[in-house]
N, C-alpha and C positions, 0 to 999 in steps of 0.2 A: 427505876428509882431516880436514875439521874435527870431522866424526861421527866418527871415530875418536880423536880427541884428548879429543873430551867423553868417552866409553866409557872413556877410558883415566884417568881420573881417580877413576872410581868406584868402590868397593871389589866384590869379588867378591857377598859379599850383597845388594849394591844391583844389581848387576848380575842378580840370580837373582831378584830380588824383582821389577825391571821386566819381566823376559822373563813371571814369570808374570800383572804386568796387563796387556801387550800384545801378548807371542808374537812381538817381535820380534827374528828369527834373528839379525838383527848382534849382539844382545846375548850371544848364544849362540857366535858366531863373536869373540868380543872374550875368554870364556873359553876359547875353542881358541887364539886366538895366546897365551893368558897360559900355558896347561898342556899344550899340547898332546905339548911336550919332553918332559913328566914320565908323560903317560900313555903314549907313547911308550919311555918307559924302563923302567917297568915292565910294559908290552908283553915287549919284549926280555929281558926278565931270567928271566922265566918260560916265554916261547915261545922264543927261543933262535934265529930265524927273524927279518932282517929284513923279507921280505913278509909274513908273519905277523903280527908286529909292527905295520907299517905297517895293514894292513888289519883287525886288531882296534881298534887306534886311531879307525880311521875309522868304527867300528862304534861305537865307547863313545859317540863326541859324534854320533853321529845317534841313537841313545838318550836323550840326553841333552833332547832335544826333550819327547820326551816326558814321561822322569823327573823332570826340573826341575820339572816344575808338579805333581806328585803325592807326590814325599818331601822330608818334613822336613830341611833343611839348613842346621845351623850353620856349620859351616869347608867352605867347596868344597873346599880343596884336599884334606882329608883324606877329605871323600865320594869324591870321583874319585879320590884313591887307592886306598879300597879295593873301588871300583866295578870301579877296572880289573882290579884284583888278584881279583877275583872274576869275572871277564869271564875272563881268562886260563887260569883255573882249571878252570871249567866248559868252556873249550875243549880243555882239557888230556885234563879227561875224558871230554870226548867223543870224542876220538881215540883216547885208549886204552881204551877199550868197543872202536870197527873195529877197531882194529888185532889185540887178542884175538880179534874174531868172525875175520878174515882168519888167522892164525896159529897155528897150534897148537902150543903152548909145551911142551918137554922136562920132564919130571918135576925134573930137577938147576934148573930156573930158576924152577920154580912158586914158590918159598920167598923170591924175590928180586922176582918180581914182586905178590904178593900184600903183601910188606913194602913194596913202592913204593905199591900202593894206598891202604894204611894211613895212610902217610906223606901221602901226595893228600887224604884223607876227615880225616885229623885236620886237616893245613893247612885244607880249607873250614872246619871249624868252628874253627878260630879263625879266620878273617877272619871267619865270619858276628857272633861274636861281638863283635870289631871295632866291625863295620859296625850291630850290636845295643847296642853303649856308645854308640858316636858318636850314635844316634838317640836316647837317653833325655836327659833336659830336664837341665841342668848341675850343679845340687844333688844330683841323685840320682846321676848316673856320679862325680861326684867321691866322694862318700861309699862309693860301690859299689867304686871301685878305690880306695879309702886299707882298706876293710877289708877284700877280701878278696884284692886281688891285692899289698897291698902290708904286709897283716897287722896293720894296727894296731888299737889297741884302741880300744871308743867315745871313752873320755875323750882321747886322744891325735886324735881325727878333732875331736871336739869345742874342744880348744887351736886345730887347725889348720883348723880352718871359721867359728869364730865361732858354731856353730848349738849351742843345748842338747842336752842329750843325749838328751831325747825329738824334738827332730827329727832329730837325727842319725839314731835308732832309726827311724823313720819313711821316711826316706829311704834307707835301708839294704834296709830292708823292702817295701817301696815301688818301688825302683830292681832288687831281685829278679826281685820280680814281673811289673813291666814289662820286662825285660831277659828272663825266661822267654818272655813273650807275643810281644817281636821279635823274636828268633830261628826260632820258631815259624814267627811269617807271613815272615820271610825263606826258611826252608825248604821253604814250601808254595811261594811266588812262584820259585823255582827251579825246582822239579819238576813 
């Protein structure tokens, strides 16, 4: 109990930071009592299945062994967000891969299920790309989403960063082309 008291004290990076100098699973199981509700609930929202649910769960944080000590992770809660949500997804679509191979779809439903794929393939790439902001280093996603998802102009990023407008421009540029490059290895580590 007392080990758990101490665990419970420590912020979620500190906690991601000791598992990877000493690979100790309580540290690991100390982020499963904090989120395990939440990767849980976006289990279900997407599986729709609580044993589904239940046992994708239990799949994210026995991954989580190993992914902890290999990706860059600023906010846990928002990585295992969209860990899961990308966990779910690829489970989505691997079901619906059998389920077409097993079924052979009426010509009147081909238009509804090809629109549901679409629907599938765009949601991954926007979680990948998600999961491709959350990994670029702070300066650079901030700058990356004041211009281009949220349209502002350099000097308006510039007011509200404090950074000159050749770093702004640098960071822009910069936060691009690393946000191209992890995407990328996000797509290959998928497939």
């Amino acid at each position: 109990m007392l080990f758990r008291s101490a665990l419970s004290i420590l912020t979620d990076e500190q906690l991601v930071e000791q598992y990877r100098e000493t690979g100790k699973k309580k540290l690991v199981g100390e982020l499963y009592r904090r989120y395990s509700h939440l990767v849980l609930g976006v289990c279900m929202k997407y599986l729709k299945n609580s044993q589904a649910a239940e046992d994708a769960t239990l799949d994210i944080f026995e991954r989580l062994f190993s992914d902890l000590k290999t990706h860059k992770i600023d906010v846990f809660r928002s990585w295992v967000y969209v860990v899961s949500k990308n966990h779910c997804l690829m489970h989505l679509r691997k079901q619906n891969r059998a389920s077409a191979k097993e079924v052979e779809v009426p010509d009147d439903r081909l238009a509804s299920q090809s629109e549901h794929v679409y629907d599938t393939e765009k949601e991954e790439q926007l979680s990948a790309l998600e999961q491709a902001l959350s990994l670029l280093n702070p300066e650079q996603r901030r700058c990356v989403e004041l211009f281009y998802l949220e349209k502002r102009s350099y000097k308006e990023i510039e007011d509200l960063t404090g950074f000159n407008l050749k770093t702004v421009k640098s960071h822009i540029q910069n936060g691009k082309r690393n946000l191209k490059i992890k995407i990328e290895q996000l797509h290959e580590f998928r497939h």
